[in-house]
Structure formats: structure tokens, C-alpha cells
PDB file with SEQRES, HELIX, SHEET and CRYST1 records, atoms N, CA, C and O in Angstrom:
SEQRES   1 A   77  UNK UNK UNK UNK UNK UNK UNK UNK UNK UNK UNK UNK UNK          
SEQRES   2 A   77  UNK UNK UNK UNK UNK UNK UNK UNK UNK UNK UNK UNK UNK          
SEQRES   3 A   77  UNK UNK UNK UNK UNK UNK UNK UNK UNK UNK UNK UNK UNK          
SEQRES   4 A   77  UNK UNK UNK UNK UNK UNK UNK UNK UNK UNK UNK UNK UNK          
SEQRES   5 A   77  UNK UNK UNK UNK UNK UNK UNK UNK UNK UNK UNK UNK UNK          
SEQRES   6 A   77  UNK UNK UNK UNK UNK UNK UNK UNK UNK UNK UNK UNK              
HELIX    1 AA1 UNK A    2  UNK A   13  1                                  12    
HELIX    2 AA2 UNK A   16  UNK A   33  1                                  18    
HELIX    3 AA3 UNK A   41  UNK A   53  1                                  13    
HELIX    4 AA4 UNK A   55  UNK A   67  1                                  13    
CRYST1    1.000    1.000    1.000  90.00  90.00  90.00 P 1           1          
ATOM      1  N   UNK A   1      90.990 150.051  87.421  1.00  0.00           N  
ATOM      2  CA  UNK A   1      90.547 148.745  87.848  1.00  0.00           C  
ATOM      3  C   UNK A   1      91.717 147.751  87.870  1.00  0.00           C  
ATOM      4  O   UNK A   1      91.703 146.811  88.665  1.00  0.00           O  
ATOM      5  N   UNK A   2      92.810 147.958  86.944  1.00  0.00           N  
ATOM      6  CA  UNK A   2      94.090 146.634  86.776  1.00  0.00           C  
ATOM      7  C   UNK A   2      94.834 147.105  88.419  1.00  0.00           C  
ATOM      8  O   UNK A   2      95.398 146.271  89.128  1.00  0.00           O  
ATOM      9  N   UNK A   3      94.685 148.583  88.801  1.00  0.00           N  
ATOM     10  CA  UNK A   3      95.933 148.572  89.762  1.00  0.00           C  
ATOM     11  C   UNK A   3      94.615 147.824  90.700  1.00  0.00           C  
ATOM     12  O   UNK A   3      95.060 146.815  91.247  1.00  0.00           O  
ATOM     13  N   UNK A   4      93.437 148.002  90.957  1.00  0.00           N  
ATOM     14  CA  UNK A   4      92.705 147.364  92.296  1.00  0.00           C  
ATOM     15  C   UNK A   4      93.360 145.562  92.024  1.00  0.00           C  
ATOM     16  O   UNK A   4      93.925 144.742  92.747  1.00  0.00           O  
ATOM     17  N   UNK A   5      92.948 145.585  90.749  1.00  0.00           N  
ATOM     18  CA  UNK A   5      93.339 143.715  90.710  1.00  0.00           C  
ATOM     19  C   UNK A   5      94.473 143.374  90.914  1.00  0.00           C  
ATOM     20  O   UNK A   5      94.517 142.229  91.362  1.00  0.00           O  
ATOM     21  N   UNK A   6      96.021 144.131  90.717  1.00  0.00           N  
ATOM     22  CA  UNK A   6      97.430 144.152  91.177  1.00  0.00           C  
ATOM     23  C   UNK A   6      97.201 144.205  92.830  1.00  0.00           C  
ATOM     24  O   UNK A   6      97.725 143.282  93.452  1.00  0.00           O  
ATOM     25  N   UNK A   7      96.678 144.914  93.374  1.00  0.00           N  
ATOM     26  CA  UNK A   7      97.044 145.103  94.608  1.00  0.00           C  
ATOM     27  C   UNK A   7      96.101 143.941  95.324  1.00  0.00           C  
ATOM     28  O   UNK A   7      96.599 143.338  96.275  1.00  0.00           O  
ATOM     29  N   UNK A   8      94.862 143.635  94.932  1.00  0.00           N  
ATOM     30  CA  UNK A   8      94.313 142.599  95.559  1.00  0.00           C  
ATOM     31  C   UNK A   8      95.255 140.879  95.171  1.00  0.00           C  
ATOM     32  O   UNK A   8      95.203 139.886  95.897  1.00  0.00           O  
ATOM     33  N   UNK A   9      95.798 140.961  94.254  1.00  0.00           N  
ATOM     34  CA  UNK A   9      96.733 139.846  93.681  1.00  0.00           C  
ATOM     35  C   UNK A   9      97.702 139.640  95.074  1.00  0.00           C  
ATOM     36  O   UNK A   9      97.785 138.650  95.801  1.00  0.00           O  
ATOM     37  N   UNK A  10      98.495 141.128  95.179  1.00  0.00           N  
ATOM     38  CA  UNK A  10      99.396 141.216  95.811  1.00  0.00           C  
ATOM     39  C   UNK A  10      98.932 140.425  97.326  1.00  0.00           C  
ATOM     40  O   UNK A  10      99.323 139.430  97.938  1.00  0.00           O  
ATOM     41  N   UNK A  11      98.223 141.135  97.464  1.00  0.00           N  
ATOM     42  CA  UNK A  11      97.023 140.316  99.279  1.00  0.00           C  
ATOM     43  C   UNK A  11      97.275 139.192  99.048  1.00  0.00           C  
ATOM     44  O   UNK A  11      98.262 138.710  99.604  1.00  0.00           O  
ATOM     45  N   UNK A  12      96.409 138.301  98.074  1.00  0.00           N  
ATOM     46  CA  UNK A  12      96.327 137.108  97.892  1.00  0.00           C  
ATOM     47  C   UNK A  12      97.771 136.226  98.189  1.00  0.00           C  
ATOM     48  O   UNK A  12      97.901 135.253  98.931  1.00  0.00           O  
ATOM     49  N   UNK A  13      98.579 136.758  97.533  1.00  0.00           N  
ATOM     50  CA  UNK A  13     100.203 136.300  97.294  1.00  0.00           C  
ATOM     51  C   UNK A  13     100.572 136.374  98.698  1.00  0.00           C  
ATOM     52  O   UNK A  13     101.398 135.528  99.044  1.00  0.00           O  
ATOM     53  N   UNK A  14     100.064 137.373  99.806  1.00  0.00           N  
ATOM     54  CA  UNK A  14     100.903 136.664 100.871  1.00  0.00           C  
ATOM     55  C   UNK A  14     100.071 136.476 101.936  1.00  0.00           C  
ATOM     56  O   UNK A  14     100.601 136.473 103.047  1.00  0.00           O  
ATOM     57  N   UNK A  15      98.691 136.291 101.845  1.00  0.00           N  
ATOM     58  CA  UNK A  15      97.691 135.622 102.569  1.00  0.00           C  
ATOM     59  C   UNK A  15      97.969 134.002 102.773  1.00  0.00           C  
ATOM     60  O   UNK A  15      98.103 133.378 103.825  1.00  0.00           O  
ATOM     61  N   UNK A  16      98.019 133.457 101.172  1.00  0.00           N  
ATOM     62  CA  UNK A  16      97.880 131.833 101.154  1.00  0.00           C  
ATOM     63  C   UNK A  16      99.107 131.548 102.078  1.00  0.00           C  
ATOM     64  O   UNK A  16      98.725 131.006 103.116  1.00  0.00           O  
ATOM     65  N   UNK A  17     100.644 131.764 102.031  1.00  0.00           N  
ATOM     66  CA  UNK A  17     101.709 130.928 102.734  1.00  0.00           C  
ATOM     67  C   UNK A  17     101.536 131.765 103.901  1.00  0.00           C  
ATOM     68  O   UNK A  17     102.239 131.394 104.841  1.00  0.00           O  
ATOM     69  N   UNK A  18     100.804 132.797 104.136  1.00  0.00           N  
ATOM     70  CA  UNK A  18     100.733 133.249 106.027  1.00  0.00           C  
ATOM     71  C   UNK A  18      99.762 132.042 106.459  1.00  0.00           C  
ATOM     72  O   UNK A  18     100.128 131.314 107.382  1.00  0.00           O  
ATOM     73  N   UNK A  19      98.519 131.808 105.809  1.00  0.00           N  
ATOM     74  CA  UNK A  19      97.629 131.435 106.537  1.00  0.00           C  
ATOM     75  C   UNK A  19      98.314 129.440 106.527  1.00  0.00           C  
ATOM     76  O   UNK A  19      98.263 128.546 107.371  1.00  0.00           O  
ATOM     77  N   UNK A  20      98.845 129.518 105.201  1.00  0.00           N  
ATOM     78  CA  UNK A  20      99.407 127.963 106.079  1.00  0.00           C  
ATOM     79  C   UNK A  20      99.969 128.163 107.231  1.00  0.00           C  
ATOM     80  O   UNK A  20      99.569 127.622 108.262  1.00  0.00           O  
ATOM     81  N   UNK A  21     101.236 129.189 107.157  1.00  0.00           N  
ATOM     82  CA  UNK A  21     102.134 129.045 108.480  1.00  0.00           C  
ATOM     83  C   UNK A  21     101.016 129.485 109.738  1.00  0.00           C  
ATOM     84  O   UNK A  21     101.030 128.665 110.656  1.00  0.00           O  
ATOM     85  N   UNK A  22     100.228 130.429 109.899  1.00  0.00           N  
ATOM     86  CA  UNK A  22      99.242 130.169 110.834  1.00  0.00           C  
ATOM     87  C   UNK A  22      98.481 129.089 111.513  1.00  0.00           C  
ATOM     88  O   UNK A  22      98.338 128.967 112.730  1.00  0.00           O  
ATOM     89  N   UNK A  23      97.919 128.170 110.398  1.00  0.00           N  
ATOM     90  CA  UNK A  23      97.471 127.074 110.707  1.00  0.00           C  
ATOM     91  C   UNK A  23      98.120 125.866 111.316  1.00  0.00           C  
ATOM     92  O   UNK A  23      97.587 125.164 112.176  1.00  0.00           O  
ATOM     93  N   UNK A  24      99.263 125.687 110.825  1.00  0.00           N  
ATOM     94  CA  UNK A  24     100.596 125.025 111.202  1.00  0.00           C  
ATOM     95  C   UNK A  24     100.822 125.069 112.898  1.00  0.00           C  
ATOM     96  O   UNK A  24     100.856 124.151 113.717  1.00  0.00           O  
ATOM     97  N   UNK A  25     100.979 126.744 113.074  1.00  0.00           N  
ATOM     98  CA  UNK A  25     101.326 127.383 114.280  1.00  0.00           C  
ATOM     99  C   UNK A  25     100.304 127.288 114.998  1.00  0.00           C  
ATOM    100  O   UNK A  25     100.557 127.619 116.157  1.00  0.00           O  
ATOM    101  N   UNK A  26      99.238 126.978 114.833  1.00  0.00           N  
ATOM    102  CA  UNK A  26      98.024 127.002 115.636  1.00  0.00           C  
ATOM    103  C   UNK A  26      97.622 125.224 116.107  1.00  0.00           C  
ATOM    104  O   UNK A  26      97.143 124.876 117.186  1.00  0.00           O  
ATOM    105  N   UNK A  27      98.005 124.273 114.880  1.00  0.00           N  
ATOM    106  CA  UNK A  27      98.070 123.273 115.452  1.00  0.00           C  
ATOM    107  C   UNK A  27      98.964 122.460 116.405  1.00  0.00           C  
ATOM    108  O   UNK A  27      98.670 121.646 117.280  1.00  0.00           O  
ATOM    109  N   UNK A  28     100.023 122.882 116.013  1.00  0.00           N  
ATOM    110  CA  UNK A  28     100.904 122.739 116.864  1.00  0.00           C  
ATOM    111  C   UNK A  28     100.901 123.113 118.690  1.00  0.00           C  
ATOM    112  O   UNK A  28     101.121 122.512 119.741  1.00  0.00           O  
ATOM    113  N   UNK A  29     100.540 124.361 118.277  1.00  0.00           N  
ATOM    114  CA  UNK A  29     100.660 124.676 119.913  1.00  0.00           C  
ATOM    115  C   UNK A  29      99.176 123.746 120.080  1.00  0.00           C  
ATOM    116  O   UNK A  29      99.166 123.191 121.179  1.00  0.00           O  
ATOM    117  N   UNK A  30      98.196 123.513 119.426  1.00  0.00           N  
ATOM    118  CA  UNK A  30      97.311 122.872 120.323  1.00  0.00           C  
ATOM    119  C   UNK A  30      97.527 121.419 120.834  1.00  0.00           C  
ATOM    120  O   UNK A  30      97.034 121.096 121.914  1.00  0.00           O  
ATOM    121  N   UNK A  31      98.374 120.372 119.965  1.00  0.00           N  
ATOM    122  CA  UNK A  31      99.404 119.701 119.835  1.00  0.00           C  
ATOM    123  C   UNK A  31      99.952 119.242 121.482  1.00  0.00           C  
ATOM    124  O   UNK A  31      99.748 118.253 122.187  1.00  0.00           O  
ATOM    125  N   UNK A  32     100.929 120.818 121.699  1.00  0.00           N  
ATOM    126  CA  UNK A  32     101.887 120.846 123.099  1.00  0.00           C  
ATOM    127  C   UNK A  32     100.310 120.854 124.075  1.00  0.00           C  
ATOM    128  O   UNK A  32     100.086 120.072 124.999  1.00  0.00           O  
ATOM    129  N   UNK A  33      99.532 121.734 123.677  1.00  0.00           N  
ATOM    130  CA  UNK A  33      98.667 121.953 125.363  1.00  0.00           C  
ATOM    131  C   UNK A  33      97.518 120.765 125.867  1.00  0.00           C  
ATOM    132  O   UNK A  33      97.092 120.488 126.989  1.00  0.00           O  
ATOM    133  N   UNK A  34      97.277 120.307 124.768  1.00  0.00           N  
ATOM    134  CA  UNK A  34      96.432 118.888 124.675  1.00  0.00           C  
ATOM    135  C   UNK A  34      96.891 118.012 125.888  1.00  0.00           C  
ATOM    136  O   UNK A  34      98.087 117.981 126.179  1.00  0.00           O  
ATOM    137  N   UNK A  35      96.092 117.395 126.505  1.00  0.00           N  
ATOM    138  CA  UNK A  35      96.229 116.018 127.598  1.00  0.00           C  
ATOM    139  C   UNK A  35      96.265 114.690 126.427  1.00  0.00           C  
ATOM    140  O   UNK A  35      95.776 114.475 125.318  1.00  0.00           O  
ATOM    141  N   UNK A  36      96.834 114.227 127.054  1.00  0.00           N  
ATOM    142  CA  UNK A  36      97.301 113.107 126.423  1.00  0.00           C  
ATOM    143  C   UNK A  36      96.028 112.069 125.919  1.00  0.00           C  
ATOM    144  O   UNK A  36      96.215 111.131 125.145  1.00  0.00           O  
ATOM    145  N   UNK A  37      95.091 112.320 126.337  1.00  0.00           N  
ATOM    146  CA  UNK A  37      93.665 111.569 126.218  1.00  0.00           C  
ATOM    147  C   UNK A  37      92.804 111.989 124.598  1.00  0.00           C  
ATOM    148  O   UNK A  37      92.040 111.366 123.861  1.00  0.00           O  
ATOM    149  N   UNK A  38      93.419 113.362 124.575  1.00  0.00           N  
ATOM    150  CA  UNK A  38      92.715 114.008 123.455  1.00  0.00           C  
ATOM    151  C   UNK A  38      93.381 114.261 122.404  1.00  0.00           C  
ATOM    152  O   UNK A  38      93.048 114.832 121.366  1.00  0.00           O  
ATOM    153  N   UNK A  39      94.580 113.692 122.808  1.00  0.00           N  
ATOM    154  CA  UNK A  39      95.385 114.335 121.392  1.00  0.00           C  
ATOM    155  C   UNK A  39      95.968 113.315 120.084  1.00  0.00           C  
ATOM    156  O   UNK A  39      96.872 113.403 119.253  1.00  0.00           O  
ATOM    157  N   UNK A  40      94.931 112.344 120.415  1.00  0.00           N  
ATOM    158  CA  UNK A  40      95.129 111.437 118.972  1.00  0.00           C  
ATOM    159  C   UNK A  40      93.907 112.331 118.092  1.00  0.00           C  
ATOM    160  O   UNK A  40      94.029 112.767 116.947  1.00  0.00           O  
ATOM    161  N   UNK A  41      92.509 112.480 119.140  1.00  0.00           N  
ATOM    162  CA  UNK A  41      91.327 113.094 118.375  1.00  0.00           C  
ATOM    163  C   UNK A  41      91.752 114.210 117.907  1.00  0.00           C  
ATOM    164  O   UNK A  41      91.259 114.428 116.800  1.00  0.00           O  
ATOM    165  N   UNK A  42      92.474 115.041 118.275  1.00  0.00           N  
ATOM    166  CA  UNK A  42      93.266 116.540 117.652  1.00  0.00           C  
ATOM    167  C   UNK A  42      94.175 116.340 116.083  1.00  0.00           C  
ATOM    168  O   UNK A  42      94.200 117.102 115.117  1.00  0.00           O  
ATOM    169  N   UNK A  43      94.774 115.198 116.264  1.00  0.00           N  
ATOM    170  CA  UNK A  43      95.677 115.021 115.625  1.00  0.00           C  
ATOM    171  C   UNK A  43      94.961 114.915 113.827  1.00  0.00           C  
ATOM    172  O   UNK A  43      95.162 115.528 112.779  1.00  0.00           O  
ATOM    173  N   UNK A  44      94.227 113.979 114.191  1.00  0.00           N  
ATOM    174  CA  UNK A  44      93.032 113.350 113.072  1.00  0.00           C  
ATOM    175  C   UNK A  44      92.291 114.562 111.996  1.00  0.00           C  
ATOM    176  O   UNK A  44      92.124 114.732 110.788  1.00  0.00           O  
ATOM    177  N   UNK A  45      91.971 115.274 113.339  1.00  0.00           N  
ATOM    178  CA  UNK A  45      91.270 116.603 113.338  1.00  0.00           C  
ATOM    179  C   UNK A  45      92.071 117.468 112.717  1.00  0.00           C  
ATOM    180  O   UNK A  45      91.515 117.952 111.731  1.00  0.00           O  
ATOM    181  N   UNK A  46      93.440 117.961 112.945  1.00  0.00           N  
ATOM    182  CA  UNK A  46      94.373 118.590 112.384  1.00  0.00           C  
ATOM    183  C   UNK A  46      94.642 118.472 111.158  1.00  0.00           C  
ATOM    184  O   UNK A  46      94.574 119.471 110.441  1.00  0.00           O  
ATOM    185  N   UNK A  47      95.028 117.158 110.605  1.00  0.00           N  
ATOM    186  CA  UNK A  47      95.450 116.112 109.747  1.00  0.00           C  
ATOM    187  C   UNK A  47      94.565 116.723 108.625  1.00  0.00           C  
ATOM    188  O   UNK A  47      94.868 117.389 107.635  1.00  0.00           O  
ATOM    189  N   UNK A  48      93.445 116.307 109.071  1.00  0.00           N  
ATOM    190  CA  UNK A  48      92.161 116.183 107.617  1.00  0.00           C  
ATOM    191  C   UNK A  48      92.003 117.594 107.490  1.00  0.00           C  
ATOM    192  O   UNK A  48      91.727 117.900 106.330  1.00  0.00           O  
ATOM    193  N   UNK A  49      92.120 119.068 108.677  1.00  0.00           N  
ATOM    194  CA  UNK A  49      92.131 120.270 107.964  1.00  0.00           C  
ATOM    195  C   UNK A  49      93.369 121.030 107.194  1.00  0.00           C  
ATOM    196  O   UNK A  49      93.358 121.826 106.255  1.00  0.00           O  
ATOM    197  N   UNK A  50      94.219 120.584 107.806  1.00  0.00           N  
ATOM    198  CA  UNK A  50      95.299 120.390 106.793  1.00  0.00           C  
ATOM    199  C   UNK A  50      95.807 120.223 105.339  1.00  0.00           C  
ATOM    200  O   UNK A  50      96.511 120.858 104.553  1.00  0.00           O  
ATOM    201  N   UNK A  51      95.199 119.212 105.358  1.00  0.00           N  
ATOM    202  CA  UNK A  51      95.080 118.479 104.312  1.00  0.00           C  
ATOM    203  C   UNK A  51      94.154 119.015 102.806  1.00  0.00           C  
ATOM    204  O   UNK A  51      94.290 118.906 101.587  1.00  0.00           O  
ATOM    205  N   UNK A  52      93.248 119.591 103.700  1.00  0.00           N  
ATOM    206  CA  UNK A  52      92.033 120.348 102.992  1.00  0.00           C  
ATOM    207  C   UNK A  52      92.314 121.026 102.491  1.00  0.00           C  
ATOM    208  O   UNK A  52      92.134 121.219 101.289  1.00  0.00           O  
ATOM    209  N   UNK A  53      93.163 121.973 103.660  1.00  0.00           N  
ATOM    210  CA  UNK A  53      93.416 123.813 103.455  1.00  0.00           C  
ATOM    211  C   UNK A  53      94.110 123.632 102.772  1.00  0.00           C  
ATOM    212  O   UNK A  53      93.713 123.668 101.607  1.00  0.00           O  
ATOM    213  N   UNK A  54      95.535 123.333 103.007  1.00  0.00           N  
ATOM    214  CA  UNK A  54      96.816 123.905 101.739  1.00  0.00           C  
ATOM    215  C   UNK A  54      96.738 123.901 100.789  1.00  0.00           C  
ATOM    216  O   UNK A  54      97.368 124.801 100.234  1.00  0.00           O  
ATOM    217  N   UNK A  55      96.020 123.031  99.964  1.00  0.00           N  
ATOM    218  CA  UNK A  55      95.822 123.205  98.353  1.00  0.00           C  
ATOM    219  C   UNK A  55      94.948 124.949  97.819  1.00  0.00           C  
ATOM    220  O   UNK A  55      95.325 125.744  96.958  1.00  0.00           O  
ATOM    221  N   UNK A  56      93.844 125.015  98.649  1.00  0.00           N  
ATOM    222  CA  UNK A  56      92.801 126.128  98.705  1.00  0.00           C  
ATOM    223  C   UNK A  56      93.892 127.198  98.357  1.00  0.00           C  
ATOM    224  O   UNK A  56      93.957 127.840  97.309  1.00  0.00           O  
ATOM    225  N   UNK A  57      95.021 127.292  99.797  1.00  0.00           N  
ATOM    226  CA  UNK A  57      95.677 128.001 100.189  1.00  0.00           C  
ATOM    227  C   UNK A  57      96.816 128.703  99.019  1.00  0.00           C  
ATOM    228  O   UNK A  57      97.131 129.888  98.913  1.00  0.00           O  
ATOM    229  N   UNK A  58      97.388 127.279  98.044  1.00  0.00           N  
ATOM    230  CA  UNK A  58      98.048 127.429  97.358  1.00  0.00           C  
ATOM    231  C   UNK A  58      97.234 127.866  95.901  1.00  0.00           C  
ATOM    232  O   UNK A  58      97.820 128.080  94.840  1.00  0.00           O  
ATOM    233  N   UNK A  59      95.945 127.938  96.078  1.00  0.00           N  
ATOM    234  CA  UNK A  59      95.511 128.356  94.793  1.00  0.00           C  
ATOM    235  C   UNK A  59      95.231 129.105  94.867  1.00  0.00           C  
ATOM    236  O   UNK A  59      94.804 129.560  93.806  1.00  0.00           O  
ATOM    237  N   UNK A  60      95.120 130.287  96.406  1.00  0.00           N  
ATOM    238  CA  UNK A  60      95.160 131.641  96.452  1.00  0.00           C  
ATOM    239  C   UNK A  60      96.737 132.493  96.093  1.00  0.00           C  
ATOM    240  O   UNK A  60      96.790 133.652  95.681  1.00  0.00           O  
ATOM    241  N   UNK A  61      97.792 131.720  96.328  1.00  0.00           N  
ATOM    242  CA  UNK A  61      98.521 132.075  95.966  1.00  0.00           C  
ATOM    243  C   UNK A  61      99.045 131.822  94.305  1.00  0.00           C  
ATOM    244  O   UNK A  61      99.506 132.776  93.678  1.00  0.00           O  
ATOM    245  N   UNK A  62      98.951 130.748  93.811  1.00  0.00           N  
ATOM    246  CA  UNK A  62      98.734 131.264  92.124  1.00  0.00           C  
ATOM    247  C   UNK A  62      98.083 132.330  91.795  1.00  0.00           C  
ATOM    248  O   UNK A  62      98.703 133.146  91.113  1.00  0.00           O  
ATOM    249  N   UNK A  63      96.357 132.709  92.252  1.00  0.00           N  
ATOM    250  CA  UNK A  63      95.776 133.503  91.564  1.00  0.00           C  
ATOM    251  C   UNK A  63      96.644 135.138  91.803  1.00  0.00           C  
ATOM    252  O   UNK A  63      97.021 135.819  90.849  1.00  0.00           O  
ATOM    253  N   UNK A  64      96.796 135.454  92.962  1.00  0.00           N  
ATOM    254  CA  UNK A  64      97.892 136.245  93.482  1.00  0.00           C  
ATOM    255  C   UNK A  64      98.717 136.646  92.769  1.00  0.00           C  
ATOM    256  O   UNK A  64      98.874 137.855  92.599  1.00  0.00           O  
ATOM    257  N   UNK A  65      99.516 135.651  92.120  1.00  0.00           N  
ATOM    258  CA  UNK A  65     100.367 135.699  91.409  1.00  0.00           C  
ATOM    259  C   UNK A  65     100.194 135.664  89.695  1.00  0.00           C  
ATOM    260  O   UNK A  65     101.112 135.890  88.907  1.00  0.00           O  
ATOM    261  N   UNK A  66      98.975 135.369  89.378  1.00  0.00           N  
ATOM    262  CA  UNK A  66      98.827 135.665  88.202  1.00  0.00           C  
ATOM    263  C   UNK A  66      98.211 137.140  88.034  1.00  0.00           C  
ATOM    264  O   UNK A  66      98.141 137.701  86.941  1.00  0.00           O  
ATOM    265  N   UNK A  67      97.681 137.822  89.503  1.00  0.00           N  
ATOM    266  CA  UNK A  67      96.902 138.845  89.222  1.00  0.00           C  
ATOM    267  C   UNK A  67      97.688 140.071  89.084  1.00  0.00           C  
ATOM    268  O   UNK A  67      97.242 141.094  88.563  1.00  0.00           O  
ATOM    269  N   UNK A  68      99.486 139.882  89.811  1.00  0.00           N  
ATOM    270  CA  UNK A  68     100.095 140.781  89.817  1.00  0.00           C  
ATOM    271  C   UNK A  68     100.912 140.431  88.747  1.00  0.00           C  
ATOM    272  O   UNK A  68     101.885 141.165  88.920  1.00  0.00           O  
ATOM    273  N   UNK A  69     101.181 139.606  87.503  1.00  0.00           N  
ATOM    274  CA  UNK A  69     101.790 139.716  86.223  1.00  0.00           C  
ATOM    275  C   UNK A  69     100.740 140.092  85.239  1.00  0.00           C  
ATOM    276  O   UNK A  69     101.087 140.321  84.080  1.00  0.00           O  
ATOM    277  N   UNK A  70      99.633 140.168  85.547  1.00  0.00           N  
ATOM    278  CA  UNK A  70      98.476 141.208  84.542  1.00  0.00           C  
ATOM    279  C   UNK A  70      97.905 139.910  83.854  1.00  0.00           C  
ATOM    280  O   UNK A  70      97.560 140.044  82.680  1.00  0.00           O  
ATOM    281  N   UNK A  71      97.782 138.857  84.349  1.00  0.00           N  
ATOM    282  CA  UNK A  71      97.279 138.076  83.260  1.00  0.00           C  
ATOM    283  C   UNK A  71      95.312 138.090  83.496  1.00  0.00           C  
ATOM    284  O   UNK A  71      94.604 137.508  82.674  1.00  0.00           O  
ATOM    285  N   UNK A  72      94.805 138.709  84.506  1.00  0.00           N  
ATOM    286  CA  UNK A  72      93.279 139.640  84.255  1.00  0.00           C  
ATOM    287  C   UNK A  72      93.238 140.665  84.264  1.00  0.00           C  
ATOM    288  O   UNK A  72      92.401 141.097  85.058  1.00  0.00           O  
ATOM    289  N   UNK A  73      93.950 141.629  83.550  1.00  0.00           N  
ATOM    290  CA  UNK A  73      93.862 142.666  82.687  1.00  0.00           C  
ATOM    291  C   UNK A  73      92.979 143.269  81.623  1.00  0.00           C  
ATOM    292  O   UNK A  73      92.743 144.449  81.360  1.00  0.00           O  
ATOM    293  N   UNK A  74      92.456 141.881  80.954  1.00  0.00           N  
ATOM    294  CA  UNK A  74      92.023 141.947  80.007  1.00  0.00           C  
ATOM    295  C   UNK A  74      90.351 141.189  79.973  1.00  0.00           C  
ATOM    296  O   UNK A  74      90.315 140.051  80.443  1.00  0.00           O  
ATOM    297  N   UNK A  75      89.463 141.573  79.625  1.00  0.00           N  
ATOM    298  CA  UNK A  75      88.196 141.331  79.419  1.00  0.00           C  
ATOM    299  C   UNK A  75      87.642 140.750  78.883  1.00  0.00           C  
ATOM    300  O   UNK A  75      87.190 141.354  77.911  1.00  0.00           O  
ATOM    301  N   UNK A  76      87.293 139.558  78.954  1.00  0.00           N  
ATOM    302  CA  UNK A  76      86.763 138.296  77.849  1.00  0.00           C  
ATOM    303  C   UNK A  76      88.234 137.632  77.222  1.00  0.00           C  
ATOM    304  O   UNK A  76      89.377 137.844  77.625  1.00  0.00           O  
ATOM    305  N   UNK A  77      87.919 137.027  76.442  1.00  0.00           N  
ATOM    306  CA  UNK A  77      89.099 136.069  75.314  1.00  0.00           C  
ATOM    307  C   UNK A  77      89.412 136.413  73.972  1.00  0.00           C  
ATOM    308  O   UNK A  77      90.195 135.720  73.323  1.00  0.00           O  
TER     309      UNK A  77                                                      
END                                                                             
């Protein structure tokens, strides 16, 4: 069960900074293809999911990282 939780750690650890740089990369290009009419409402829109995600993002990557130094290894306190 510790190597399933190492290797799911490991996922985690490089899920969270892909899926920022995804999101990033995804706003952006929507950013360039936007008409000029819509792209304050994009921006706003971007902004506040942004804003949301990365923290989420970065606390998938702590857990990640605590799961592959063994610190849930262990069962209760």
C-alpha cells in the first residue's frame, strides 16, 4: 500500500505545476484569438480562475510531495 501512495504522490507532484502551466497556456492563447470586444470579459474570467486554481494546484503538489517522503506511511497518530 506505501509504494501505491509513493507513486500516486509522485502523479500528484507533477500534475499540480503541469496543470498550472496548462491553464496559463490555455488562457493565453484564448487571450491572442479573442476579438477585441470580448476580451476584457475573458480576461476577468481568466483572472478569477486563476486565481482560484493555483493555490488547489499547489496543494496538490505539497501533498505529492509529502506522499513521496513517506510522511502517510503510517496509520493513525
Amino acid at each position: 500500500m506505501n509504494a501505491i501512495k509513493k507513486a500516486a504522490g509522485f502523479i500528484w507532484l507533477i500534475l499540480g505545476p503541469a496543470s498550472i502551466i496548462a491553464l496559463l497556456y490555455r488562457a493565453i492563447h484564448e487571450f491572442s484569438t479573442l476579438p477585441a470586444e470580448k476580451l476584457q470579459e475573458a480576461r476577468v474570467f481568466w483572472i478569477v480562475i486563476i486565481l482560484i486554481f493555483i493555490p488547489i494546484a499547489l496543494g496538490f503538489t505539497i501533498f505529492g510531495w509529502y506522499a513521496i517522503k513517506g510522511e502517510y506511511d503510517r496509520v493513525g497518530a
